[in-house]
VEXKE-305109 format. One record per residue (C-alpha): x, y, z; chain; residue number from 1. Coordinates in steps of 0.2 Angstrom, whole numbers. Layout:
N
X	Y	Z	chain	n
X	Y	Z	A	NUM
...
//
This chain:
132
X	Y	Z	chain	n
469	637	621	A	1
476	623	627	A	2
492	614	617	A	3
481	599	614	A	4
467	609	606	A	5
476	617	596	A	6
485	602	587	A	7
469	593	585	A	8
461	607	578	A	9
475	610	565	A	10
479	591	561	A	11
458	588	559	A	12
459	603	545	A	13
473	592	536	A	14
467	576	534	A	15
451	567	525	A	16
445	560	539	A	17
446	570	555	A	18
434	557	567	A	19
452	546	567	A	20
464	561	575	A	21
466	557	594	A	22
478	568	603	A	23
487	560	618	A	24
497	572	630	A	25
505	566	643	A	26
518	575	656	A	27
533	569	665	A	28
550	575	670	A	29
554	582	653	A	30
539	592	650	A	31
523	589	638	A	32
520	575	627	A	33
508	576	612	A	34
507	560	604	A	35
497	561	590	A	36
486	545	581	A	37
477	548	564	A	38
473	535	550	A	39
487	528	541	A	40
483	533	526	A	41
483	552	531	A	42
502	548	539	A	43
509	559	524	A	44
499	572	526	A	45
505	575	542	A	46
524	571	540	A	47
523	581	523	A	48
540	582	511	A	49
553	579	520	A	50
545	579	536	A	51
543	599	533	A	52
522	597	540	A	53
526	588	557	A	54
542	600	559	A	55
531	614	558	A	56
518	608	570	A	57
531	605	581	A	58
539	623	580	A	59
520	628	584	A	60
520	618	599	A	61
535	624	605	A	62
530	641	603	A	63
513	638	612	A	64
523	629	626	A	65
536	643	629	A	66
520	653	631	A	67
513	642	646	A	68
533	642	654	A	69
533	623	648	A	70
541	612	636	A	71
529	605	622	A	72
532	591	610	A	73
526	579	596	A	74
527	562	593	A	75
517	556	579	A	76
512	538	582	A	77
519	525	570	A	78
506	507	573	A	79
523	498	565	A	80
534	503	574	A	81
526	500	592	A	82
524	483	591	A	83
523	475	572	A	84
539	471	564	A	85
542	478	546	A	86
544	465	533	A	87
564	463	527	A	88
572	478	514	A	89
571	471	499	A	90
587	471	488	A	91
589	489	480	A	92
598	494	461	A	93
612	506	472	A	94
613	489	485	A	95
622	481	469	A	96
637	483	460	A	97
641	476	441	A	98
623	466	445	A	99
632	459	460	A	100
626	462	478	A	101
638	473	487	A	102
650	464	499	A	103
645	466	518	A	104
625	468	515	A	105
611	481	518	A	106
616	496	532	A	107
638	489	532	A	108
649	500	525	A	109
659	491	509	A	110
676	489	509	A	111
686	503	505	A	112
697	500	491	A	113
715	509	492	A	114
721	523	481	A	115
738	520	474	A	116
738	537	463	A	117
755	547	464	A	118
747	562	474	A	119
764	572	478	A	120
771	570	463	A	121
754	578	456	A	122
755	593	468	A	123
775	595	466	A	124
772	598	446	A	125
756	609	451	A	126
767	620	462	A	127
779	620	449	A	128
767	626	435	A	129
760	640	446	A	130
776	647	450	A	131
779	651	430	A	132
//
């Protein structure tokens, strides 16, 4: 059985509607590529928890590919991210601090806030307590 048959016959057996599964595979320098189309509203049953499901399927792959002396992978095909831009993150709860939003925005790191605590005096009379 070829790599491509076999993941269309596994992914048609996970989703609701099997007509909208379409296998690609495509070789290059690097080996085989799967890329794998299927209704977006199916998306999670293929990516499962965690992306546990398509992690799987790509551990099958690879075992398939070693098989046939190549090198076997999956790309699940995402419609928004070829081409359509996704609309702006909205302002989250952990985004905000004392119902403020945090200094520097979405994906910067905030400003990080000095420690003045008196470290080596709290170690000295640590050491000093264990040695009684």
């Amino acid at each position: 059985m070829e790599d491509k048959d076999f993941l269309e016959m596994i992914v048609k057996e996970l989703v609701d509607k099997p007509e909208d599964v379409v296998v690609e595979r495509n070789i290059d320098e690097r080996g085989v590529l799967l890329t794998l189309k299927v209704n977006p509203e199916e998306m999670g049953k293929i990516i499962g928890k965690q992306g546990q499901t398509a992690r799987s399927l790509r551990t099958l792959l690879r075992i398939i590919g070693n098989k046939n002396n190549s090198y076997v992978n999956l790309k699940v095909y995402e419609p928004e991210k070829e081409g359509e831009e996704r609309a702006p993150r909205e302002e989250t709860p952990k985004d905000k601090v004392n119902g403020e939003a945090r200094e520097g925005g979405l994906g910067q790191e905030a400003p990080k806030e000095e420690v003045t605590a008196p470290v080596a005096e709290t170690l000295d009379s640590d050491v000093d307590e264990l040695k009684l």
